[in-house]
Backbone as a chain_set.jsonl record, in Angstrom:
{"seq": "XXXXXXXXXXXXXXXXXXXXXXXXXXXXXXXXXXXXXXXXXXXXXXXXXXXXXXXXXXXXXXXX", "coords": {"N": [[5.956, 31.62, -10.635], [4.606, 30.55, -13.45], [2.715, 32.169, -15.552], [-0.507, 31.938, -17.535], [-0.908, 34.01, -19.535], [1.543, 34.544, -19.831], [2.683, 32.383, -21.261], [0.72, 32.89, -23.343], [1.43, 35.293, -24.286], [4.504, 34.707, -25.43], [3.541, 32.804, -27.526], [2.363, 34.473, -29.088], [3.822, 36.788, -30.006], [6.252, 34.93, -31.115], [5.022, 33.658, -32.935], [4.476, 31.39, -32.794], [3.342, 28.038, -31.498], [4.844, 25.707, -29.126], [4.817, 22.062, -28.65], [5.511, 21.993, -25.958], [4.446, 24.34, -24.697], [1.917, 24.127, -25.178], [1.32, 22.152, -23.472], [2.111, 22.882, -21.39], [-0.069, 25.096, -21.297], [-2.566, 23.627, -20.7], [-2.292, 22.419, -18.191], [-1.832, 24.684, -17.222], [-4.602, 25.748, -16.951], [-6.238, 24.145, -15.433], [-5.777, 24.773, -13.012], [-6.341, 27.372, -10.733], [-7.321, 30.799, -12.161], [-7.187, 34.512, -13.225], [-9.259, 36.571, -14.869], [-7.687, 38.548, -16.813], [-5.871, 35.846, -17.816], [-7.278, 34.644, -18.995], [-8.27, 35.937, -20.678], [-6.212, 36.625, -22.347], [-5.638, 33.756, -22.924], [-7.903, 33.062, -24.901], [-7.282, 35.085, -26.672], [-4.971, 33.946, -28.34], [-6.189, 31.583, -29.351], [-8.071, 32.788, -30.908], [-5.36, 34.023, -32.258], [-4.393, 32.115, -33.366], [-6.469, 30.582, -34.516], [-6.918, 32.587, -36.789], [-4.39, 31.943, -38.305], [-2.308, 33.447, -37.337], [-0.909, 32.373, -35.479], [0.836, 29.476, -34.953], [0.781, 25.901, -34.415], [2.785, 23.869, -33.396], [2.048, 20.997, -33.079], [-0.2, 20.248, -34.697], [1.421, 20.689, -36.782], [2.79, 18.593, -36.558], [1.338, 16.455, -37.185], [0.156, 17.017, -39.564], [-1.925, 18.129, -39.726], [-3.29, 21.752, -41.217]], "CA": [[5.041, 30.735, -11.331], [4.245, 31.149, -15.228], [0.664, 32.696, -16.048], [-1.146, 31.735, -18.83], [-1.08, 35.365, -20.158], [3.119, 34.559, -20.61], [2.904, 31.697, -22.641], [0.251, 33.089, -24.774], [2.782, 36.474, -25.104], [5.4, 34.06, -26.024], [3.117, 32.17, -28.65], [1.981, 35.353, -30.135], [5.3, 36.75, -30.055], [6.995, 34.349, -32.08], [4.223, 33.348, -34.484], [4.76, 29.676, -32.894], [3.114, 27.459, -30.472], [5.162, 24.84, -29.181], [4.175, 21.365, -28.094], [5.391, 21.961, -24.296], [3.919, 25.609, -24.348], [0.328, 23.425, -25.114], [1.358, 20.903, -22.805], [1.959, 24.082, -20.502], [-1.417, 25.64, -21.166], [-3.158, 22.293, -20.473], [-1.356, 22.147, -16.946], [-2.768, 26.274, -16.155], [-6.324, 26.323, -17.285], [-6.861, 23.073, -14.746], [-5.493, 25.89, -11.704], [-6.91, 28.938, -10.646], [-6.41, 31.651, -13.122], [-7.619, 35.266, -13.891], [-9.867, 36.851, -16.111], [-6.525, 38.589, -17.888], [-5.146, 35.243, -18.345], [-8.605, 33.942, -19.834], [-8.74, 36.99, -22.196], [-5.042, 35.768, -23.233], [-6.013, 32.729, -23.951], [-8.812, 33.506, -25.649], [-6.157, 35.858, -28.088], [-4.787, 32.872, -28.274], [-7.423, 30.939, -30.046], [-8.063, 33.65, -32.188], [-5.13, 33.797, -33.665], [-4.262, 30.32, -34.067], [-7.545, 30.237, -36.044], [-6.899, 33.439, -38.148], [-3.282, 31.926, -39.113], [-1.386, 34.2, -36.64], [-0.297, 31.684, -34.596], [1.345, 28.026, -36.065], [0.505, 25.043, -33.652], [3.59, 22.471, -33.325], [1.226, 19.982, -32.532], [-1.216, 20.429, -36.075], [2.346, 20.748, -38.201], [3.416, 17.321, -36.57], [0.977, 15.464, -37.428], [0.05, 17.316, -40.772], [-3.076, 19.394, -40.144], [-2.776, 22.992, -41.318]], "C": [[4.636, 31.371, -12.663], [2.51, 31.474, -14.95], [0.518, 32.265, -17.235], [-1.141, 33.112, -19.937], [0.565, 35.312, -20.655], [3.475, 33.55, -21.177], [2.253, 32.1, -23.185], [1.02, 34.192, -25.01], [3.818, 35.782, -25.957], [5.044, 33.474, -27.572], [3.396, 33.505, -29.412], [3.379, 36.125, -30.698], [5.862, 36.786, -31.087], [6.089, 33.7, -33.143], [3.932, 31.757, -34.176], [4.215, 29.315, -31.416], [3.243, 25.962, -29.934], [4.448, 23.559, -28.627], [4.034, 21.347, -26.491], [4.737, 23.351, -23.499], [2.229, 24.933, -24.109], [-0.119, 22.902, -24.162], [1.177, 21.886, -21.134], [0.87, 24.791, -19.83], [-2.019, 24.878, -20.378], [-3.264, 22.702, -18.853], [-2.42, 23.627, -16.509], [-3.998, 26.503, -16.099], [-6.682, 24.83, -16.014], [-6.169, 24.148, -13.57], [-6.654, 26.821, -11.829], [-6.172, 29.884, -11.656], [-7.227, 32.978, -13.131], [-8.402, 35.613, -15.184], [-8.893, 37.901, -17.198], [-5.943, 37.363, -18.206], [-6.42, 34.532, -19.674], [-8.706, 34.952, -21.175], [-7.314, 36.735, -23.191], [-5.568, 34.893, -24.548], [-7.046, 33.153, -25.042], [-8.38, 34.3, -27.065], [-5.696, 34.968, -28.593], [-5.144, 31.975, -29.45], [-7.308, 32.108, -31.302], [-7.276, 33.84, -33.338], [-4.715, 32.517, -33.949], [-5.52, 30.295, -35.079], [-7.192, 30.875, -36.875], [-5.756, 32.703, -38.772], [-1.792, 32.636, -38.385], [0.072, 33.61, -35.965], [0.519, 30.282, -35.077], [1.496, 27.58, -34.597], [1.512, 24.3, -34.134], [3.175, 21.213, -33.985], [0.627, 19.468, -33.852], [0.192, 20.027, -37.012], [2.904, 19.126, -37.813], [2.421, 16.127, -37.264], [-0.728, 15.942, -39.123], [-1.342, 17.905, -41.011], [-2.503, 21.09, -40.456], [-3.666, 24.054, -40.862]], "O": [[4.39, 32.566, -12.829], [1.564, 31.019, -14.308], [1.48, 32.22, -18.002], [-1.409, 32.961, -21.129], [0.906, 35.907, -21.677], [4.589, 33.568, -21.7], [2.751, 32.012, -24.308], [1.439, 34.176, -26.168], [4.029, 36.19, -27.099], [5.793, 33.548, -28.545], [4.353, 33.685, -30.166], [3.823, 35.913, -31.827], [6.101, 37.714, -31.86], [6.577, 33.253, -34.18], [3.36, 30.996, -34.956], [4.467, 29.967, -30.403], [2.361, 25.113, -30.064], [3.385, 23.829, -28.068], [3.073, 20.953, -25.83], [4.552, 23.509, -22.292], [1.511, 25.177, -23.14], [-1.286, 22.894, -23.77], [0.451, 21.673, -20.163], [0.69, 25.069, -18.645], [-2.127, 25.285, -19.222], [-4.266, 23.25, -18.394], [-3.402, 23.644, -15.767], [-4.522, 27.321, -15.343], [-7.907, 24.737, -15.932], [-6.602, 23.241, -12.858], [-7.543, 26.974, -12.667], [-4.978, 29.882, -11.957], [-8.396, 32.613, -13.01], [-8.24, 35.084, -16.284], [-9.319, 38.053, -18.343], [-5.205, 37.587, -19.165], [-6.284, 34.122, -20.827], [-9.112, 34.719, -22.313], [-7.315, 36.669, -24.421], [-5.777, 34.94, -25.76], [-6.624, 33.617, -26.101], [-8.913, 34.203, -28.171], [-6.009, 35.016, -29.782], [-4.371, 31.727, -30.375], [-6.596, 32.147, -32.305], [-7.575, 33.885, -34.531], [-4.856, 32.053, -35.081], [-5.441, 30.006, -36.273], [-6.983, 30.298, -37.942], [-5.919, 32.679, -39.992], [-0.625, 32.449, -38.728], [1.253, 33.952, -35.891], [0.813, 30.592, -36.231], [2.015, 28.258, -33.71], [1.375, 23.936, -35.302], [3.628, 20.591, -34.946], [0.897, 18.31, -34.169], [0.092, 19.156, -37.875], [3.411, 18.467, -38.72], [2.834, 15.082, -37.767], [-1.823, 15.476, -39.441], [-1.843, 18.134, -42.111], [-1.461, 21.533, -39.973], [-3.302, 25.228, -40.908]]}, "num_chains": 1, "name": "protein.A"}
């Protein structure tokens, strides 16, 4: 079973966060999860705000 802590590795990773990785997230934070996957996410967030990260989702429909 995927953790939330290995799609956000993957995001951070590659600089990119796809729409089915989101669609992914979505799907794990409604389970049971850890407080390492929560501190993920939470990296997560962060860098998507700083710029780190590039949201699919935002570039499809032309937020930056």
């Amino acid at each position: 079973m995927t953790r939330i802590r290995d799609v956000v590795q993957q995001a951070i990773t590659t600089g990119y966060l796809t729409v089915d990785a989101e669609n992914q997230l979505r799907r794990l934070l409604t389970t049971h999860y850890d407080l390492d996957d929560l501190n993920a996410f939470m990296s997560l967030q962060e860098a998507a705000m700083n710029g780190r990260v590039k949201q699919e989702s935002r570039e499809r429909c032309g937020i930056k």
